[in-house]
DSSP file (Angstrom, degrees, kcal/mol; ACC not computed):
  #  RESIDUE AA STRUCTURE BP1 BP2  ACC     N-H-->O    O-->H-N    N-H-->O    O-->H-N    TCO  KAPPA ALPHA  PHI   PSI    X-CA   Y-CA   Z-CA
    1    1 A X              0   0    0      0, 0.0    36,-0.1     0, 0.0    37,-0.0   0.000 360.0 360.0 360.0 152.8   15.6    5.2  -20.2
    2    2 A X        +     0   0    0     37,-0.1     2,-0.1     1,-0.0    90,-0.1   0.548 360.0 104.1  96.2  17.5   13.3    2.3  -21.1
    3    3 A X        +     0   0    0     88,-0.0     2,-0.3     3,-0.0     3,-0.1  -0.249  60.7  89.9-127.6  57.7   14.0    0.3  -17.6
    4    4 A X  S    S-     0   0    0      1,-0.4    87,-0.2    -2,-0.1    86,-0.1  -0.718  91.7 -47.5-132.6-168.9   11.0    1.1  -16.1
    5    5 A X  E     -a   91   0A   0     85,-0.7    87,-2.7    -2,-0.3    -1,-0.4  -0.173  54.8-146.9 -45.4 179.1    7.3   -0.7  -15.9
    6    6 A X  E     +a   92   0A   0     85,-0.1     2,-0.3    -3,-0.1    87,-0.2  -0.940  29.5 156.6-144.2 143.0    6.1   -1.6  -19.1
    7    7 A X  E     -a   93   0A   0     85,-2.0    87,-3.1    -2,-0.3     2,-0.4  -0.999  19.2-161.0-157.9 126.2    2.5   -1.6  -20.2
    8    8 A X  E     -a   94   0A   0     -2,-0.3    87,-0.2    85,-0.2     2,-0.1  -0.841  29.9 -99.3-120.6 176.3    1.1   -1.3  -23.8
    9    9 A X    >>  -     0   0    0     85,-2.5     4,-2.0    -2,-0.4     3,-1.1  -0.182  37.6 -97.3 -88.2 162.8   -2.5   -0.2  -24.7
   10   10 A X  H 3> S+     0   0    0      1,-0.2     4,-2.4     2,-0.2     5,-0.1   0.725 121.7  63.1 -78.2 -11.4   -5.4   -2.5  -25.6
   11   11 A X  H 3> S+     0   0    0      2,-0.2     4,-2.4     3,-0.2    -1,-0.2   0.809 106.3  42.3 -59.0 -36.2   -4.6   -1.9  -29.4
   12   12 A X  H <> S+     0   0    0     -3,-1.1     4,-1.9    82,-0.2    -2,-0.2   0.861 116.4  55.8 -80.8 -34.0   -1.0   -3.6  -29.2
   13   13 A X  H >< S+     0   0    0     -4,-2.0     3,-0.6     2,-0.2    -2,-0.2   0.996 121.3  25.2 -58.9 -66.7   -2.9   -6.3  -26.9
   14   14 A X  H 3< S+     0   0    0     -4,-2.4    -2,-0.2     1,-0.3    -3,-0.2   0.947 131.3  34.2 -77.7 -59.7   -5.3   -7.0  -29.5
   15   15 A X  H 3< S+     0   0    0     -4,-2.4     2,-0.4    -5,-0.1    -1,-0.3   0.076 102.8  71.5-114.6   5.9   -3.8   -6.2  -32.7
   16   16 A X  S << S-     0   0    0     -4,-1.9     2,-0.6    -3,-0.6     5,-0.1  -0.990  83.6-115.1-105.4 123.2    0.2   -7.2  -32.3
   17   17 A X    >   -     0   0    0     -2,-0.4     3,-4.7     1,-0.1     4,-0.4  -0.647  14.9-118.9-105.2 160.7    1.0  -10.2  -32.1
   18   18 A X  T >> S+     0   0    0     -2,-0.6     4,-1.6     1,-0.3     3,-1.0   0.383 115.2  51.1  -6.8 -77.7    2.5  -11.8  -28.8
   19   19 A X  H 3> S+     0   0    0      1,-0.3     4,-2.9     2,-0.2    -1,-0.3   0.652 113.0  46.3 -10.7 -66.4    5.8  -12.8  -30.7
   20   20 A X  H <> S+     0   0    0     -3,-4.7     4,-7.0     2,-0.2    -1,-0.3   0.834 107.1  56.9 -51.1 -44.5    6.3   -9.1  -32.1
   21   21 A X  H <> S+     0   0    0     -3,-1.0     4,-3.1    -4,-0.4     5,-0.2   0.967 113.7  37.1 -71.4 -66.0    5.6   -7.4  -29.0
   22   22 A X  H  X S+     0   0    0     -4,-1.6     4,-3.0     2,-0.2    -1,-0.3   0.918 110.1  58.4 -36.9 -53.0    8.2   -9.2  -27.3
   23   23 A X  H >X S+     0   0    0     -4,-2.9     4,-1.5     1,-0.2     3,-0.8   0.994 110.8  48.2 -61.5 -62.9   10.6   -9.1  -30.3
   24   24 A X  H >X S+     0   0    0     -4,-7.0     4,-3.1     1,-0.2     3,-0.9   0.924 107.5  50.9 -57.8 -34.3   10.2   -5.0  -30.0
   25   25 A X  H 3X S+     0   0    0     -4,-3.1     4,-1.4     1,-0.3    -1,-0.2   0.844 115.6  54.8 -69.2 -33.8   10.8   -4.7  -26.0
   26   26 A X  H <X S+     0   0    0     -4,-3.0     4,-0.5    -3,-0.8    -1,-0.3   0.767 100.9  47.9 -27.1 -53.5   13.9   -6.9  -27.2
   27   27 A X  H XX S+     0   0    0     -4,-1.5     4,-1.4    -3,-0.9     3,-1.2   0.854 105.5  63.8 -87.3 -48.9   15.1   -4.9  -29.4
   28   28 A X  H >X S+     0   0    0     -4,-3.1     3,-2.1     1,-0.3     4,-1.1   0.915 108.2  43.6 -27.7 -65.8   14.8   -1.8  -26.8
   29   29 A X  H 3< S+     0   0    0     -4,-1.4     4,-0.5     1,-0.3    -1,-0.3   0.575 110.3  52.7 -76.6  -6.1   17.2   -3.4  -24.6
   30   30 A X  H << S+     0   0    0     -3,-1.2    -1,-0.3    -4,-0.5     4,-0.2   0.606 105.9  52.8 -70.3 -28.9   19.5   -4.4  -27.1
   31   31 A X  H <X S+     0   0    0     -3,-2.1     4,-2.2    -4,-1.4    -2,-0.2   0.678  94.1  78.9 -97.2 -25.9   19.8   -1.0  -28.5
   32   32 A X  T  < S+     0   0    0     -4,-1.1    -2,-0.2     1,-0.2    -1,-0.2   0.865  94.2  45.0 -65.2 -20.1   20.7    0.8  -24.8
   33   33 A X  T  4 S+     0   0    0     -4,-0.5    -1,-0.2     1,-0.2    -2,-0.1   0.802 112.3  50.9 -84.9 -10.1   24.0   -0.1  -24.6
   34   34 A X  T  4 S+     0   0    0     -4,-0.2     2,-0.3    -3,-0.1    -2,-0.2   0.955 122.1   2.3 -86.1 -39.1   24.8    0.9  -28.3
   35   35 A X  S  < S-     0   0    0     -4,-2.2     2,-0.5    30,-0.0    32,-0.0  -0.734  81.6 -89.3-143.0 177.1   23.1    4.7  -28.1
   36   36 A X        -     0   0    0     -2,-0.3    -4,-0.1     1,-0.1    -3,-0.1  -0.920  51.3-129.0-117.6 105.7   21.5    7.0  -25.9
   37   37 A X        -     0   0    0     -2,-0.5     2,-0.3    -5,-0.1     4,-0.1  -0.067  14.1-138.7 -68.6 154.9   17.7    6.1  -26.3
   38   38 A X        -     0   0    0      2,-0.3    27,-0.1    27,-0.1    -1,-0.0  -0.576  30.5-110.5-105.9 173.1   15.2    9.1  -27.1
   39   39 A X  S    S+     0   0    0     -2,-0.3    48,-3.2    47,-0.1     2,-0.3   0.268 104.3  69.8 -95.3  -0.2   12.1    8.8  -25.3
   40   40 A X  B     -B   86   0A   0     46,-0.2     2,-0.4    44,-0.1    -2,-0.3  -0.983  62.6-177.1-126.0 128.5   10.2    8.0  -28.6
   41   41 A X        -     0   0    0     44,-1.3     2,-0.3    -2,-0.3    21,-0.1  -0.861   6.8-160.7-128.1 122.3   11.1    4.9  -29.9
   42   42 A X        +     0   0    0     -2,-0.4    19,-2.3    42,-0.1     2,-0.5  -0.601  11.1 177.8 -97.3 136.7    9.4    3.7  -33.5
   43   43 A X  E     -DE  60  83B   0     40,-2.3    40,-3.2    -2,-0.3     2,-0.4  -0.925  12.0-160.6-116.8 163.7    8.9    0.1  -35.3
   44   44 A X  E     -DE  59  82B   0     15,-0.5    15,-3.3    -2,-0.5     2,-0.4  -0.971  11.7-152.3-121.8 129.3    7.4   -0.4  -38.3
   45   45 A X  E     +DE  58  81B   0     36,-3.6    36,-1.7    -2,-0.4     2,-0.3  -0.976  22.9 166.4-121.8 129.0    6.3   -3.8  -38.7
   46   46 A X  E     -D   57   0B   0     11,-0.5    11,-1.4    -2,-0.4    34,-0.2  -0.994  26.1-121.2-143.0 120.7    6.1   -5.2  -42.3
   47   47 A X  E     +D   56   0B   0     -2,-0.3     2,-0.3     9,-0.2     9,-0.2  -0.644  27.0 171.9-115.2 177.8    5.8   -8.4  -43.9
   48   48 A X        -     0   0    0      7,-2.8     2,-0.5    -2,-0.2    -1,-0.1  -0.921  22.1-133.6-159.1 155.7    7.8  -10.3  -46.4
   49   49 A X        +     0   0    0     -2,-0.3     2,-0.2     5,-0.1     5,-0.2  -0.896  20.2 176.6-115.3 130.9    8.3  -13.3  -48.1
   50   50 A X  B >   -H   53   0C   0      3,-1.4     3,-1.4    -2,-0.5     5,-0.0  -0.567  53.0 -89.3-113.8-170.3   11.4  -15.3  -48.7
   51   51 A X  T 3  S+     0   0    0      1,-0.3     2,-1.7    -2,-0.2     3,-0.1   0.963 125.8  50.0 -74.6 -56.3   12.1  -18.3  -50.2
   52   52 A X  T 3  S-     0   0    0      1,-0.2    -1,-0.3    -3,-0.0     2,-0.1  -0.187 122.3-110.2 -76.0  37.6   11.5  -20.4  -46.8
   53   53 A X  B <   +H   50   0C   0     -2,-1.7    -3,-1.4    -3,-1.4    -1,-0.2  -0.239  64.5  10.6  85.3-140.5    8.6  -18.6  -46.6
   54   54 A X        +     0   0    0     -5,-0.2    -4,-0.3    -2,-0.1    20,-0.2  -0.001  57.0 179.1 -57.1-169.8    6.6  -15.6  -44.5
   55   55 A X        -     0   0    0     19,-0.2    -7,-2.8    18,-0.1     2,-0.6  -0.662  30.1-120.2 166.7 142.5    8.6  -13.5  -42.2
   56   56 A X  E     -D   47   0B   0     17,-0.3    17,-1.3    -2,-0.2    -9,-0.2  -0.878  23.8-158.3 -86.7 118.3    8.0  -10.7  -39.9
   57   57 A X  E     -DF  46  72B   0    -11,-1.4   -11,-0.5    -2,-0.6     2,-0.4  -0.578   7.2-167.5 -88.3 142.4   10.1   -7.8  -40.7
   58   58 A X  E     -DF  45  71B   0     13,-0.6    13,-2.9   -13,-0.2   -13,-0.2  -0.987   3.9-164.1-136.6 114.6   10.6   -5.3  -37.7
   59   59 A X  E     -D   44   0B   0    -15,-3.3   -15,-0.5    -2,-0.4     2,-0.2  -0.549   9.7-169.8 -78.2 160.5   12.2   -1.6  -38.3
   60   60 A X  E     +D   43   0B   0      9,-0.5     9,-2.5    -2,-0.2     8,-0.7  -0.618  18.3 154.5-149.5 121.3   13.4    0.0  -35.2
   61   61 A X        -     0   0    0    -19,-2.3     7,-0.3     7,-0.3     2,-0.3  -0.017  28.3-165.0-114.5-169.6   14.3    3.3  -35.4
   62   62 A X      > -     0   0    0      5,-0.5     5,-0.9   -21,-0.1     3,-0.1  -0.692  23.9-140.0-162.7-168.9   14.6    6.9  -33.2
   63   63 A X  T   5S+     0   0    0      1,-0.3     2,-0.7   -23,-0.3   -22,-0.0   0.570  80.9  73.1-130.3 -88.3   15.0   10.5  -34.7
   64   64 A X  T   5S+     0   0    0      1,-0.2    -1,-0.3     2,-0.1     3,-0.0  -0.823 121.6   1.8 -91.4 123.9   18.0   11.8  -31.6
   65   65 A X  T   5S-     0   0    0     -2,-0.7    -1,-0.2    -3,-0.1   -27,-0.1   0.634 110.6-107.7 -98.0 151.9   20.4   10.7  -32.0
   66   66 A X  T   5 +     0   0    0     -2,-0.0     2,-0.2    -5,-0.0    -3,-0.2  -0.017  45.2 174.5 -50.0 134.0   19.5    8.5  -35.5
   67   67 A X      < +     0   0    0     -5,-0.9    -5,-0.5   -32,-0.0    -6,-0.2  -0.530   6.9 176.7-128.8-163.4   19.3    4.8  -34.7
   68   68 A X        +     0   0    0     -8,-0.7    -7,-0.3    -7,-0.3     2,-0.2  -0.163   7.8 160.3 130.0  71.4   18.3    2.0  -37.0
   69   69 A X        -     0   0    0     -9,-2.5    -9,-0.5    -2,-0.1     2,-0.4  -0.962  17.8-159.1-153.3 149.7   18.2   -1.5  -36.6
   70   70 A X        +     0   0    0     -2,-0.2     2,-0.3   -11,-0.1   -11,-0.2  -0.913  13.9 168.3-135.8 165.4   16.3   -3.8  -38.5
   71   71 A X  E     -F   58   0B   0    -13,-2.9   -13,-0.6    -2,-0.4     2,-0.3  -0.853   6.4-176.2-147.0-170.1   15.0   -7.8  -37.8
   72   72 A X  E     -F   57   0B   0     -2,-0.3   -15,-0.2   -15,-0.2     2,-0.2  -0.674   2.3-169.6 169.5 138.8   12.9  -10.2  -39.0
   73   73 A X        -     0   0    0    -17,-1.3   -17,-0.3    -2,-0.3   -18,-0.1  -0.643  43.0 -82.4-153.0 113.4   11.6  -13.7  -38.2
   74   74 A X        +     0   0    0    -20,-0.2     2,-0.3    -2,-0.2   -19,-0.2   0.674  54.6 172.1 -28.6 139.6    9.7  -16.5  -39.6
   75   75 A X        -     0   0    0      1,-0.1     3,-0.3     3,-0.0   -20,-0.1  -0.997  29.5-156.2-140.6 122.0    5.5  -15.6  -39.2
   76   76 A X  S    S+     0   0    0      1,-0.3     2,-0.5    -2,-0.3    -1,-0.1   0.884 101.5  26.3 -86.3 -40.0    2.6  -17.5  -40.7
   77   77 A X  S    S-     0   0    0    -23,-0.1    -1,-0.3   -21,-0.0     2,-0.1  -0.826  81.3-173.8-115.2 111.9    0.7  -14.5  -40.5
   78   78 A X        -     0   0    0     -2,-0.5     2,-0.2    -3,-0.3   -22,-0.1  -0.555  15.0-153.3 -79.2 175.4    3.0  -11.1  -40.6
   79   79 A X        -     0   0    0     -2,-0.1     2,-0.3   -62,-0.1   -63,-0.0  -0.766   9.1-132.5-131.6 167.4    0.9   -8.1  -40.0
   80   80 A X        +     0   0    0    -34,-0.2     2,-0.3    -2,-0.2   -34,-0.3  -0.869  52.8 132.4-107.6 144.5    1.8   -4.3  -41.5
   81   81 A X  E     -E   45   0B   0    -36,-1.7   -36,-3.6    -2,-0.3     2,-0.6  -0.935  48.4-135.7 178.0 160.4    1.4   -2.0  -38.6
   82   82 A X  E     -E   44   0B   0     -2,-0.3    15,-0.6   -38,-0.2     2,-0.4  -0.953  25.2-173.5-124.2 131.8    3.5    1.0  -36.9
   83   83 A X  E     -EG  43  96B   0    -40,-3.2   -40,-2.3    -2,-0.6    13,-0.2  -0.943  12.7-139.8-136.6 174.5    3.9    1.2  -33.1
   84   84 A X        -     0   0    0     11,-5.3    11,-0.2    -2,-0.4     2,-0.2  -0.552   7.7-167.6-107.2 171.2    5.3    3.8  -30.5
   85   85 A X        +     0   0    0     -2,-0.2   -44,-1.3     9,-0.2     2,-0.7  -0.748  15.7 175.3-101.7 127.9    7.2    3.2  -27.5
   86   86 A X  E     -BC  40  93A   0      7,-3.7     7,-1.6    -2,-0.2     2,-1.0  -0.857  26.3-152.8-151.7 142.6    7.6    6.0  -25.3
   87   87 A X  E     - C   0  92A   0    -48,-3.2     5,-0.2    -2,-0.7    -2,-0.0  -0.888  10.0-175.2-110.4 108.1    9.2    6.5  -21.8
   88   88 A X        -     0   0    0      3,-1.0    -1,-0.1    -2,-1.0     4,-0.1   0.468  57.2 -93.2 -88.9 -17.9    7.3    9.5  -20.1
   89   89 A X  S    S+     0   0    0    -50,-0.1     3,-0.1     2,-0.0    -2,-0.0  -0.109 122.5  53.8 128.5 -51.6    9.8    9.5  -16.8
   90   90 A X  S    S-     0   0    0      1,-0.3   -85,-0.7   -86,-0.1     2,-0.3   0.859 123.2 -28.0-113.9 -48.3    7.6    7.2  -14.6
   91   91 A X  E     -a    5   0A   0    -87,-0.2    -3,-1.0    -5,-0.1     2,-0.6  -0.980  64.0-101.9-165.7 169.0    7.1    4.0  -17.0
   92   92 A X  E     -aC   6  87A   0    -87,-2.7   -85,-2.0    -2,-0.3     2,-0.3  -0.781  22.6-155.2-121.5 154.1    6.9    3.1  -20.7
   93   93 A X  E     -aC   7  86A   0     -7,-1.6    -7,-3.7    -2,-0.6     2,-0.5  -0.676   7.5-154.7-113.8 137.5    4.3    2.6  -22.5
   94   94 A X  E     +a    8   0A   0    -87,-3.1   -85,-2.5    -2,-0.3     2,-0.3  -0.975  40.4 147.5-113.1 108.4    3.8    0.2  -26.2
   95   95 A X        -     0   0    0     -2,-0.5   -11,-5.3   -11,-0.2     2,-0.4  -0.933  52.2-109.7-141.3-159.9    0.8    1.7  -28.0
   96   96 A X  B >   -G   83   0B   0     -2,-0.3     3,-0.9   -13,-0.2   -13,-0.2  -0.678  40.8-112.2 -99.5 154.0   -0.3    2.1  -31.8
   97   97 A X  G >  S+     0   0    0    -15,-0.6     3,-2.7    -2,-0.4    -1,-0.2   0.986 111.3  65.2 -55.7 -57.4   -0.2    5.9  -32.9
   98   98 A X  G 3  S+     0   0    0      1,-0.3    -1,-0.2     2,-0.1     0, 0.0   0.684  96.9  54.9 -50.7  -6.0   -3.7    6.4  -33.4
   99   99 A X  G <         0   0    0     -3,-0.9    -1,-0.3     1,-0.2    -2,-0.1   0.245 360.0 360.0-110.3  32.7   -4.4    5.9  -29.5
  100  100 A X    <         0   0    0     -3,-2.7    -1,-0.2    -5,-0.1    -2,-0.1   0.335 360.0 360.0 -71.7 360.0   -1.7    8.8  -28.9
């Protein structure tokens, strides 16, 4: 799963930034050789402050079988925000839940 096109929705376009976007399609391929990817894959993106300042925090999750993985990397602006990725068969697709 996941090594097919990739195309996100004009929400992720506009409202993710660049950096993130990447950083989740990353994370995808990092995570196939450790588990057997679900065909829904979720981040939560959240931000946080340390002492050396912002950071984006990135969850990246699935439900079967439970994954987890978590990241985070210096942001002047993080954003809060949830996205999907989700591999239909034919190609996968990055959008936000409310354009499901």
């Amino acid at each position: 799963m996941f090594n097919k096109e990739k195309y996100m929705t004009r929400g992720v376009d506009t409202e993710i930034p660049f950096k993130a976007q990447l950083t989740m399609w990353h994370l995808i391929e990092v995570a196939r050789p450790k588990v057997q990817l679900d065909y829904l894959q979720i981040f939560k993106l959240k931000p946080a402050k340390l002492d050396s300042g912002l950071v984006q925090v990135i969850e990246h999750s699935q439900e079967q079988p439970k994954y987890h993985q978590v990241t985070a990397f210096a942001c002047d602006n993080p954003i809060d925000a949830k996205v999907w990725v989700i591999d239909d068969g034919t190609h996968c697709t990055m959008l936000l839940p409310e354009e499901y």
